[in-house]
C-alpha positions in Angstrom: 126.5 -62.4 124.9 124.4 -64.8 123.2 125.9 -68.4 123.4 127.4 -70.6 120.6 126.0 -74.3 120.7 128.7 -76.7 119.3 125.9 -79.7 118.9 125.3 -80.4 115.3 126.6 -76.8 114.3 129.5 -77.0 111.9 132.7 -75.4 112.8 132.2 -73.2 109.9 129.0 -71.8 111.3 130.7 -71.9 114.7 133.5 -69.4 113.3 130.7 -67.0 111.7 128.6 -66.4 115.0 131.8 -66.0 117.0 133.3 -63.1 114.7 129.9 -61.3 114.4 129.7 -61.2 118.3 133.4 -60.1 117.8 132.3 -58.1 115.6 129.7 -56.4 117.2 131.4 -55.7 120.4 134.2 -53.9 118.9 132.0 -51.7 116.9 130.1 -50.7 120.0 132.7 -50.5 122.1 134.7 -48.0 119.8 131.4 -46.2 119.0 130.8 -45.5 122.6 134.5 -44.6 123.1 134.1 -42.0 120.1 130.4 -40.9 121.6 129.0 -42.6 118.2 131.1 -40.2 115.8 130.8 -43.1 113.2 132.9 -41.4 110.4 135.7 -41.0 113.5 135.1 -45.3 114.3 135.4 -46.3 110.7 138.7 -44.2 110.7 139.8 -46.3 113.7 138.3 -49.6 112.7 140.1 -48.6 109.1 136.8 -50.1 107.6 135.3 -47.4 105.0 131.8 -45.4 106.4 129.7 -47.2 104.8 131.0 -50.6 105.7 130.4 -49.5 109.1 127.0 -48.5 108.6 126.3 -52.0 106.8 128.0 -53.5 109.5 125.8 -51.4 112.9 122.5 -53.1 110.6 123.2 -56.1 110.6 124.3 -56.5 113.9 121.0 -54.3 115.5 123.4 -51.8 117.2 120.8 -48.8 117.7 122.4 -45.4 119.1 121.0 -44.5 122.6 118.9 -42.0 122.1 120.3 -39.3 124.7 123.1 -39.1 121.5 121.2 -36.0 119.3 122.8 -32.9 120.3 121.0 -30.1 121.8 121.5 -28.3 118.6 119.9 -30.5 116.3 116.9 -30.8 118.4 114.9 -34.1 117.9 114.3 -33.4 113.9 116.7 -36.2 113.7 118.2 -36.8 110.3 115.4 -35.3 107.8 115.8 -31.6 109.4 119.4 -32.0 109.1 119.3 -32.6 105.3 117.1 -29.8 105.1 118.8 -27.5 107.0 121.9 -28.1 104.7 119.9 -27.6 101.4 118.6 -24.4 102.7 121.9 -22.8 103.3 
């Protein structure tokens, strides 16, 4: 956990880093609990999808990549979008 210097930083800027590493640590936490079924974590984190995805971004959460299932083989997102057009 990276460490929050109180120096010259203003409390304001204090609060921010604080509830990013918040934040952050909930989201993976809950991601890792849900095996990074992110539609199933925004449901729990009541936060819609795609605040979730804005939110993995910005804080550089990267899934492991043991996490692609045997049946989607490592064609990753593109052959998934074309498999789905093609049926």
């Amino acid at each position: 956990m990276p460490e929050i210097h109180c120096g010259t930083t203003s409390l304001k800027e204090i609060t921010r880093q604080a509830t990013q590493q918040l934040e952050r640590q909930l989201i993976l936490r809950s991601l890792e609990a849900n095996h990074w079924n992110r539609r199933r974590v925004a449901r729990e984190l009541r936060i819609s999808y795609r605040a979730l995805l804005y939110k993995i971004r910005d804080a550089g959460i990267n899934p492991p990549t043991s996490t692609v299932s045997s049946s989607e083989n490592s064609g990753g997102m593109a052959d998934t979008i074309k498999k789905d057009r093609a049926a």
